[in-house]
mmCIF file of the C-alpha atoms, coordinates in Angstrom:
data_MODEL
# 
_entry.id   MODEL 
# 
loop_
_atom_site.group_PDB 
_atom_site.id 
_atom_site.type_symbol 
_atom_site.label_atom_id 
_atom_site.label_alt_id 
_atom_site.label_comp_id 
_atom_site.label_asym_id 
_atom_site.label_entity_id 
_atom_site.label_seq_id 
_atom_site.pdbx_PDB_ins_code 
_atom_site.Cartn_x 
_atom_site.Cartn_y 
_atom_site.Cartn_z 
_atom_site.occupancy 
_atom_site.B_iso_or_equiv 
_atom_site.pdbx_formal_charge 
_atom_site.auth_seq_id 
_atom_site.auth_comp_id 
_atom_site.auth_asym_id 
_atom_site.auth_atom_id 
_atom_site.pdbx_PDB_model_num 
ATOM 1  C CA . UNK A 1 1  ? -11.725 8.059   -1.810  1.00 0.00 ? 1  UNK A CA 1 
ATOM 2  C CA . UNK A 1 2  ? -8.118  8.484   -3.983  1.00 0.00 ? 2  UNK A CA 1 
ATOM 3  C CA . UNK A 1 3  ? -7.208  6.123   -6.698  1.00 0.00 ? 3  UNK A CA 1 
ATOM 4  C CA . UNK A 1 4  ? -3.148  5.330   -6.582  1.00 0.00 ? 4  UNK A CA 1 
ATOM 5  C CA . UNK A 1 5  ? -1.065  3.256   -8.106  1.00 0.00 ? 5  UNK A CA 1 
ATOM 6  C CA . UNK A 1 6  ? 1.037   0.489   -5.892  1.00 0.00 ? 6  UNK A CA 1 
ATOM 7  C CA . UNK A 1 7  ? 3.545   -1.235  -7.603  1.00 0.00 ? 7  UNK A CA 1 
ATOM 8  C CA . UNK A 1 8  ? 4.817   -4.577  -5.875  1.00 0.00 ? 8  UNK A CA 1 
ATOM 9  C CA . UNK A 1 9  ? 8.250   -5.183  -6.229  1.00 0.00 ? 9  UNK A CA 1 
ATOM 10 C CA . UNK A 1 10 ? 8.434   -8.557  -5.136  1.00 0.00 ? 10 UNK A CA 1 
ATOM 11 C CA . UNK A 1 11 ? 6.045   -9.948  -7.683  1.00 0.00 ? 11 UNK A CA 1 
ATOM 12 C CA . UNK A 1 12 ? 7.325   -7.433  -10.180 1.00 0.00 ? 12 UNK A CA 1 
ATOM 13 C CA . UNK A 1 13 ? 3.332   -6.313  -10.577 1.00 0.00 ? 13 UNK A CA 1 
ATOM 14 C CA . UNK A 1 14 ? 1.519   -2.504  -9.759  1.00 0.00 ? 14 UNK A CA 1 
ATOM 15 C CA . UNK A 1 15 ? -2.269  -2.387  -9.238  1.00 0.00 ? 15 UNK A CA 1 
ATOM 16 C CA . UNK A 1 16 ? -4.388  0.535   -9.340  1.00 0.00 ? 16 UNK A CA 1 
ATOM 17 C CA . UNK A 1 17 ? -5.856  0.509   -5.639  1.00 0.00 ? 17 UNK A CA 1 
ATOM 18 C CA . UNK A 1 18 ? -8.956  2.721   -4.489  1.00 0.00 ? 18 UNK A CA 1 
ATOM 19 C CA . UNK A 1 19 ? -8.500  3.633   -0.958  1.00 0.00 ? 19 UNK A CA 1 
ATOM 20 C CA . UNK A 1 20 ? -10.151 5.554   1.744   1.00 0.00 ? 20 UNK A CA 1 
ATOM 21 C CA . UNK A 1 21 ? -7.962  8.382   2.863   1.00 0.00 ? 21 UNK A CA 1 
ATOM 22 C CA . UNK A 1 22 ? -9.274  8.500   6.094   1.00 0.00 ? 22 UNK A CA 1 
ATOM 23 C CA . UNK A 1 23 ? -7.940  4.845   7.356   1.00 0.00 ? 23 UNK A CA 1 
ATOM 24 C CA . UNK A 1 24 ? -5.048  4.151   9.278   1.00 0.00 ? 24 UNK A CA 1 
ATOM 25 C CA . UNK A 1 25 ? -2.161  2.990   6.675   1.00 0.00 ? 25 UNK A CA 1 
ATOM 26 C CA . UNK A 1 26 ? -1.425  -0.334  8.853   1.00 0.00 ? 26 UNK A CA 1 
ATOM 27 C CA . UNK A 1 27 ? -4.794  -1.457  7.446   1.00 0.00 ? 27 UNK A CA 1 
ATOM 28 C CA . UNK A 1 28 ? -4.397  -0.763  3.883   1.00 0.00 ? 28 UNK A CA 1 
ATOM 29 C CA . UNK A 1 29 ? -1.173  -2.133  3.594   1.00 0.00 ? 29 UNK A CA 1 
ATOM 30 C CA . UNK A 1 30 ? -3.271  -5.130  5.471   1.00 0.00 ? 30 UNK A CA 1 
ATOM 31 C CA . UNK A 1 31 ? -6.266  -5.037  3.139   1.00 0.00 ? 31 UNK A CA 1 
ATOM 32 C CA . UNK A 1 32 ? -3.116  -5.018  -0.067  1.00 0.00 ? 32 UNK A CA 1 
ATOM 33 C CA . UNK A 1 33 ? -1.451  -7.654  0.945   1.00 0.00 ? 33 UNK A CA 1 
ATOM 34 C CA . UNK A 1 34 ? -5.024  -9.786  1.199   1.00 0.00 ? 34 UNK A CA 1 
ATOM 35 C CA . UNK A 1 35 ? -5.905  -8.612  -2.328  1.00 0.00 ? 35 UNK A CA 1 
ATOM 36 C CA . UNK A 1 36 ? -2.587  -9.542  -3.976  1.00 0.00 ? 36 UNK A CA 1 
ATOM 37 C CA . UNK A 1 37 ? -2.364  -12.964 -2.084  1.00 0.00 ? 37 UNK A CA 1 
ATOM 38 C CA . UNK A 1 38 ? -5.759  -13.686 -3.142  1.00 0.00 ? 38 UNK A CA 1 
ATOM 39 C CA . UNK A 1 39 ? -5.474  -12.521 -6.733  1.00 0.00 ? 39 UNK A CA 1 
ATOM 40 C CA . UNK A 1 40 ? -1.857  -13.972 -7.281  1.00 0.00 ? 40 UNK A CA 1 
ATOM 41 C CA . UNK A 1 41 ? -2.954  -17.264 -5.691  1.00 0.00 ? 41 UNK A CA 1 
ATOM 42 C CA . UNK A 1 42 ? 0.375   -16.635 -3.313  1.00 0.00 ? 42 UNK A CA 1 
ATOM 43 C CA . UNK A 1 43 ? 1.214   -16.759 0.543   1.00 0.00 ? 43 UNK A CA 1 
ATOM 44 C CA . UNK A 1 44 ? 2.726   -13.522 1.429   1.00 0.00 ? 44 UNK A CA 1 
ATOM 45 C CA . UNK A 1 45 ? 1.354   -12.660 5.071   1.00 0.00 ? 45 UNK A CA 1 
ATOM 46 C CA . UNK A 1 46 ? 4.515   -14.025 6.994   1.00 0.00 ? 46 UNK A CA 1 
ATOM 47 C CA . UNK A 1 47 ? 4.002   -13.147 10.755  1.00 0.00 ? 47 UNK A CA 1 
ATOM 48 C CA . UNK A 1 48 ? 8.247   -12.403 10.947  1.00 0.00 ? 48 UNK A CA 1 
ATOM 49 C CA . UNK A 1 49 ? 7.968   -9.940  8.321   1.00 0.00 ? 49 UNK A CA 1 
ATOM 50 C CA . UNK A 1 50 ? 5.941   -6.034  8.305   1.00 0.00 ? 50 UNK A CA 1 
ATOM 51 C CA . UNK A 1 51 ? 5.233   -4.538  4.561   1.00 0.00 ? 51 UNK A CA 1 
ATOM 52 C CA . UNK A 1 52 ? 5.502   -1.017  4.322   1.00 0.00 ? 52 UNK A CA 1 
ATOM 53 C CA . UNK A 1 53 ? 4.193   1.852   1.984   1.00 0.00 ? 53 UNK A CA 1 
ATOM 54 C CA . UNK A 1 54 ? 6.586   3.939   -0.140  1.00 0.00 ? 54 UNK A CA 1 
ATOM 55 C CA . UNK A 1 55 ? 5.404   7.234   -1.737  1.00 0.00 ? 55 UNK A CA 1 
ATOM 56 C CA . UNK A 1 56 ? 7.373   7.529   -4.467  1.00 0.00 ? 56 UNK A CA 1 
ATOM 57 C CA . UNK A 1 57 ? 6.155   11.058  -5.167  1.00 0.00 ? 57 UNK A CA 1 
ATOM 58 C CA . UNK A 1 58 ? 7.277   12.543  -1.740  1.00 0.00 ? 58 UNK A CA 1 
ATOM 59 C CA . UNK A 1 59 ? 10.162  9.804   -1.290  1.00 0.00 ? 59 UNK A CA 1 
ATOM 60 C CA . UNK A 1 60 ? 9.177   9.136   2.241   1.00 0.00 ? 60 UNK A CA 1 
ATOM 61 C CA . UNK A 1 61 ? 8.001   5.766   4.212   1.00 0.00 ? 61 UNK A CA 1 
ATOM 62 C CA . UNK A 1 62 ? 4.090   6.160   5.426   1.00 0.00 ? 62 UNK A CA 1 
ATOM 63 C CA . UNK A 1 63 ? 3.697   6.343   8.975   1.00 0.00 ? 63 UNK A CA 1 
ATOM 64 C CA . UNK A 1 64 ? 1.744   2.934   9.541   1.00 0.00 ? 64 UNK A CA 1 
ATOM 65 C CA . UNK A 1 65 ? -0.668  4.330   12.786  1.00 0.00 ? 65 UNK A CA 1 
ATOM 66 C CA . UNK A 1 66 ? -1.535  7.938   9.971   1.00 0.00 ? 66 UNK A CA 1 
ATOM 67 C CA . UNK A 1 67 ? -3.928  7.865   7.233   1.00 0.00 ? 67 UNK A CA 1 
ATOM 68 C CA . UNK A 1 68 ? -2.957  8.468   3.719   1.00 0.00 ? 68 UNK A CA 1 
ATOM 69 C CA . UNK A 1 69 ? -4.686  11.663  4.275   1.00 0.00 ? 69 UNK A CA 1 
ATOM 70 C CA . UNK A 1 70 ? -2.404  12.709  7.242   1.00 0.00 ? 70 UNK A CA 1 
ATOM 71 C CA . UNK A 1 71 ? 0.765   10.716  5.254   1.00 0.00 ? 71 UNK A CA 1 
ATOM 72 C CA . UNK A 1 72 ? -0.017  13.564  2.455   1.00 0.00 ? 72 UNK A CA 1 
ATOM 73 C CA . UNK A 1 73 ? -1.066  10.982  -0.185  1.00 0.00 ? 73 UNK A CA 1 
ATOM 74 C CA . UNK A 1 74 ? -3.118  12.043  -3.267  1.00 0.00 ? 74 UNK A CA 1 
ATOM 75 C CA . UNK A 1 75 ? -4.898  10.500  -5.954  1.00 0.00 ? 75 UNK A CA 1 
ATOM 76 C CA . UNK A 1 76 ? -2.725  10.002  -8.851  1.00 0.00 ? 76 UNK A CA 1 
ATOM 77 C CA . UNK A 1 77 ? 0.082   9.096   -6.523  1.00 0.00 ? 77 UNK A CA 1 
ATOM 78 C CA . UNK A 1 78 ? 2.306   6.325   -6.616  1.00 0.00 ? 78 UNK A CA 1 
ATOM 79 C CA . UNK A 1 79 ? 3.225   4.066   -3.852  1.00 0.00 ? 79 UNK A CA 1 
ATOM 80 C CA . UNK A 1 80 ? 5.563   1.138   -3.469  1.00 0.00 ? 80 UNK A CA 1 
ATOM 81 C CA . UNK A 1 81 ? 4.512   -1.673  -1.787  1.00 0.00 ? 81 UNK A CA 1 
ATOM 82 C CA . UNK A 1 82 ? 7.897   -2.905  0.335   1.00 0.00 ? 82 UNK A CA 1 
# 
């Protein structure tokens, strides 16, 4: 498990996320957008529309099908939510 930070643009909010490294990214950034719908009492799951993850440390877009493990994400990192 990693702890990293993900801010959300949109919403102009972060989080502090803790996050198996070992899943497939397309399901975190799944399991995020949940979260953040739920806890901002917001629809933001549009079927037109695909969020990705932003490593802000590395500057690079996560490969959606890799882990965070494989994407080179550590805990302390910081990812944008996009």
């Amino acid at each position: 498990m990693i702890v990293v930070e993900v801010k959300f643009p949109i919403l102009d909010t972060s989080y502090d996320f803790k996050l198996d490294e070992d899943t497939p990214v397309s399901l975190i950034t799944d399991d995020m957008i949940a979260v953040i719908s739920q806890k901002e009492h917001k629809k933001l799951k549009d079927s037109d529309f695909e969020f990705m993850l932003f490593n802000s440390s590395t500057q690079t877009v996560l490969t959606s099908g890799c882990s965070l493990y494989e994407n080179g994400v550590k805990s302390g990192d910081s990812l944008i939510l996009i």
